[in-house]
C-alpha positions as CSV (number, residue, x, y, z in Angstrom):
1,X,0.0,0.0,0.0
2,X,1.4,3.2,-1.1
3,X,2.5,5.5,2.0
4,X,0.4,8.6,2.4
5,X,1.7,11.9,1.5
6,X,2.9,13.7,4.9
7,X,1.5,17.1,6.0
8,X,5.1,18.5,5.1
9,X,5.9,16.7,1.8
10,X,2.1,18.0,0.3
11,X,3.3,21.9,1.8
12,X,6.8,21.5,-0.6
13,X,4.3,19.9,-3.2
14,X,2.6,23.3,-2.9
15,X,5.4,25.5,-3.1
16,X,6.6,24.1,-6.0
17,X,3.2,24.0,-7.7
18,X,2.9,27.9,-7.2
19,X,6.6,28.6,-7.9
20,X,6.0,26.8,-11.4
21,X,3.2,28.5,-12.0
22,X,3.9,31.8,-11.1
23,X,7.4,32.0,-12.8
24,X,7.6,29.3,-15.0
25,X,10.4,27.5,-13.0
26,X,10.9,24.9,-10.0
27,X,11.7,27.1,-6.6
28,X,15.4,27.1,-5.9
29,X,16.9,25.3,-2.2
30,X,17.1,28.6,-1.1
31,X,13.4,29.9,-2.1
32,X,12.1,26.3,-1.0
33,X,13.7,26.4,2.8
34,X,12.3,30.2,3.1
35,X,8.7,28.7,2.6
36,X,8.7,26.3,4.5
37,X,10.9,27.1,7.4
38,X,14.0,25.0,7.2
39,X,17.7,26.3,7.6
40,X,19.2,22.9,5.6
41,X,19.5,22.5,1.9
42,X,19.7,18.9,3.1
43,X,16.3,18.6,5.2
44,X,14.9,20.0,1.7
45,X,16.7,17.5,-0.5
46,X,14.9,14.7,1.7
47,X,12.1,15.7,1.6
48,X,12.6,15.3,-2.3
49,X,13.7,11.9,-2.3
50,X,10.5,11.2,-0.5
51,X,8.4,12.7,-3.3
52,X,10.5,11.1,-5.7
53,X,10.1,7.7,-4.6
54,X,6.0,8.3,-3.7
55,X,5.9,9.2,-7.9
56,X,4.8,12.7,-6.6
57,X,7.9,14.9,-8.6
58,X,10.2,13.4,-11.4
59,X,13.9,15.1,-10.7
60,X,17.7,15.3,-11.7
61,X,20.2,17.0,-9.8
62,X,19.7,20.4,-8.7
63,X,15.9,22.0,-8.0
64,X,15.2,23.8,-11.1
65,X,14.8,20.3,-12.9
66,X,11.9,19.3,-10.6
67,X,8.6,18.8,-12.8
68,X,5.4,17.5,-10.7
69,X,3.9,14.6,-12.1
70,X,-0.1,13.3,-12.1
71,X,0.1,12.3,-8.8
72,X,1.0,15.4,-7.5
73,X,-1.8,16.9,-8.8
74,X,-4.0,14.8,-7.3
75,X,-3.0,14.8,-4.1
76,X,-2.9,19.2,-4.6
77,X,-6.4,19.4,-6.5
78,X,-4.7,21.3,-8.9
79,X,-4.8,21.4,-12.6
80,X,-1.7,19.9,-14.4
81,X,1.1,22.4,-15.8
82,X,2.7,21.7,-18.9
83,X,5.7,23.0,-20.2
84,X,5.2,25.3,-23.5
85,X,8.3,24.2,-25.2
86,X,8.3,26.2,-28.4
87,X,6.8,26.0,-32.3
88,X,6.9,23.8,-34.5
89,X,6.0,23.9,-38.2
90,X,2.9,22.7,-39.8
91,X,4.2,23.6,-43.1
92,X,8.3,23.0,-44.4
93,X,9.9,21.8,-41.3
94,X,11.5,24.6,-39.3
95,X,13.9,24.7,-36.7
96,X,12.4,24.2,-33.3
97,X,12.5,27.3,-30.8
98,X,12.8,26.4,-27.1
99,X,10.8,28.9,-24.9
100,X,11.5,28.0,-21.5
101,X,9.9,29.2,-18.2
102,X,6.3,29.4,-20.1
103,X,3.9,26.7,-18.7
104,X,0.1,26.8,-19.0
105,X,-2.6,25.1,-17.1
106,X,-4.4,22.3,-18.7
107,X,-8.7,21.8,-18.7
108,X,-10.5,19.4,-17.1
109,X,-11.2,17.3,-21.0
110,X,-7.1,17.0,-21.3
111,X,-5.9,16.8,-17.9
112,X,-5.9,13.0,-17.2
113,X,-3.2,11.8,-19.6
114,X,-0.3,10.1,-17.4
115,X,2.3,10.3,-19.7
116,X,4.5,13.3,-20.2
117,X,2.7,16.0,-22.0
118,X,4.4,19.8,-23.8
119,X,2.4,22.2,-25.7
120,X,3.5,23.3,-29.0
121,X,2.5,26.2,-31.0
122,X,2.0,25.6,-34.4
123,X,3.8,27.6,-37.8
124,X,2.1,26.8,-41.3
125,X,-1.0,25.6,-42.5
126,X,-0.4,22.4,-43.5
127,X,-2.5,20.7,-41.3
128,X,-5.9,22.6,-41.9
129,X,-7.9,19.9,-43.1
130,X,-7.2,18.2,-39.2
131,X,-8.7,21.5,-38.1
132,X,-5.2,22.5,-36.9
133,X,-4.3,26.2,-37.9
134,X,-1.6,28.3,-38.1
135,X,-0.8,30.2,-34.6
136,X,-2.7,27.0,-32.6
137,X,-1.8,25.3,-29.6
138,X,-1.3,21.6,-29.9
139,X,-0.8,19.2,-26.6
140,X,1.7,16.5,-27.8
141,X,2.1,13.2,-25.6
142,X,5.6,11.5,-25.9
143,X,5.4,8.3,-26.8
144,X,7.7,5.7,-28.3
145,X,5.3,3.3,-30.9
146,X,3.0,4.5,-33.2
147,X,0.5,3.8,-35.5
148,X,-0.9,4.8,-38.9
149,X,-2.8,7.9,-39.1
150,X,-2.0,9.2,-36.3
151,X,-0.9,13.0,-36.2
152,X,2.6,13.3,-35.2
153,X,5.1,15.8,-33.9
154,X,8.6,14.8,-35.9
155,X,12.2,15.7,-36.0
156,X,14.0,15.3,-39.1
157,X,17.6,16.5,-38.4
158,X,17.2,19.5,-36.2
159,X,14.0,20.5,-37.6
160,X,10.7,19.4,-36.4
161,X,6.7,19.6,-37.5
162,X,3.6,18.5,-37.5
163,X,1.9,15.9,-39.8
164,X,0.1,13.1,-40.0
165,X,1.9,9.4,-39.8
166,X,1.5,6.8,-42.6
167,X,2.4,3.2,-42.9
168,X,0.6,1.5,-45.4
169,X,1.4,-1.6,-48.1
170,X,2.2,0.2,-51.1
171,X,4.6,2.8,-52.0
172,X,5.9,4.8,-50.0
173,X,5.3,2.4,-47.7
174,X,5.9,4.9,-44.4
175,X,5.9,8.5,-44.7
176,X,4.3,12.1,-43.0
177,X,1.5,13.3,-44.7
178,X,0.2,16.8,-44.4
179,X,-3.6,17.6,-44.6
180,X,-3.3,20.4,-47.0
181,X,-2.9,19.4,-51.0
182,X,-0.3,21.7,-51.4
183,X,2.4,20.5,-49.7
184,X,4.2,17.4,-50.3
185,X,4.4,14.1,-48.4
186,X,7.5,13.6,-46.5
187,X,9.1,9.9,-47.3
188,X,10.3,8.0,-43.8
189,X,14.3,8.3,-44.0
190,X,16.7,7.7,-40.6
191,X,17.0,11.1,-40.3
192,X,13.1,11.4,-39.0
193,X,12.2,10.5,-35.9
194,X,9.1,11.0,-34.2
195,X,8.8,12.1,-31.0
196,X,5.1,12.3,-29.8
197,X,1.3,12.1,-30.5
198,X,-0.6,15.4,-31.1
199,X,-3.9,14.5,-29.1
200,X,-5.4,18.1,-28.7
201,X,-6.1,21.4,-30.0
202,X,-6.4,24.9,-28.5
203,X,-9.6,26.2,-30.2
204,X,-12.3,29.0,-29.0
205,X,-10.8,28.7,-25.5
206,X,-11.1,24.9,-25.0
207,X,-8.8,21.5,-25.9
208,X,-10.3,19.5,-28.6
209,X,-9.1,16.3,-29.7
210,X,-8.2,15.7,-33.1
211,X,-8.7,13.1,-35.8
């Protein structure tokens, strides 16, 4: 049985949770022992382990690479923060551009996907006939195996964008295929790799899943 958060753990959940929010970054040792009344970067860094090893935060070495995960949001009654990572093109690939410190909170209708989520703004309009638009928000979920038809963020090289992924029994075979006629499909070399499923679009104020 999983050990229940303590009364000090869920008050560094908290602080972290506002920091993020506020700032766009994970509370420094320093900002985190001011909050919650500690003089020792080390009572701070135990209390870390311990929501490390309860799932509640995911971390490397130093505090600004604490990110909270579902759990921690639970336990807060908070909506999940997702990193907004940059733009990628739904047109001729484009060089990704990282924009960190910018986080937005998810709605209710996308908030209960456990695996790791970013927010992408799209470039292009290659991808109008999946309703996505140029200057929309997608919300990409990493994942590792795909399937056909499915709309994809890719990096080929160190470029990126958004299309849709095809595998099929005939030449080509595997390629990206964008949903606007005049662009061309992308043939599947080693050089692309795909990195995540789009799932949702930021339209009229609320997520909307895509097709």
């Amino acid at each position: 049985m999983k050990k229940a958060i303590t009364a000090r753990q869920k008050q560094l959940l908290e602080i972290i949770y506002n920091y993020i929010q506020s700032s766009g970054y994970a509370p420094t040792f320093e900002e985190m022992r001011e909050n919650i009344g500690v003089s020792s970067n080390q009572s701070i860094i135990d209390l870390l382990e311990k929501l490390k090893s309860g799932k509640y935060i995911r971390r490397n070495e130093g505090a600004r690479s604490i990110a909270l995960l579902p759990l921690a949001y639970d336990v807060l009654g908070a909506p999940p923060l997702v990193p907004f990572v940059g733009y990628s093109s739904a047109g001729t690939p484009i060089h990704s551009i990282e924009l960190s410190g910018e986080w937005q909170t998810l709605s209710e209708n996308v908030s209960k996907l456990n695996e790791e989520i970013f927010i992408l703004k799209i470039s292009g309009d290659s991808m109008i006939n999946a309703g996505i638009d140029d200057g929309d928000a997608v919300l990409v979920q990493t994942k590792k195996e795909f399937v056909n038809n499915e709309i994809v963020y890719a990096q080929i090289g160190d470029s990126s964008t958004i299309k849709r992924f095809m595998s099929e029994d005939t030449p080509p075979y595997v390629y990206l295929k964008p949903e606007n006629p005049k662009y061309d499909i992308i043939p599947f070399t080693d050089e692309v790799e795909l990195k995540g499923k789009v799932v949702s679009v930021f339209k009229n104020g609320y997520w909307k899943p895509v097709k």
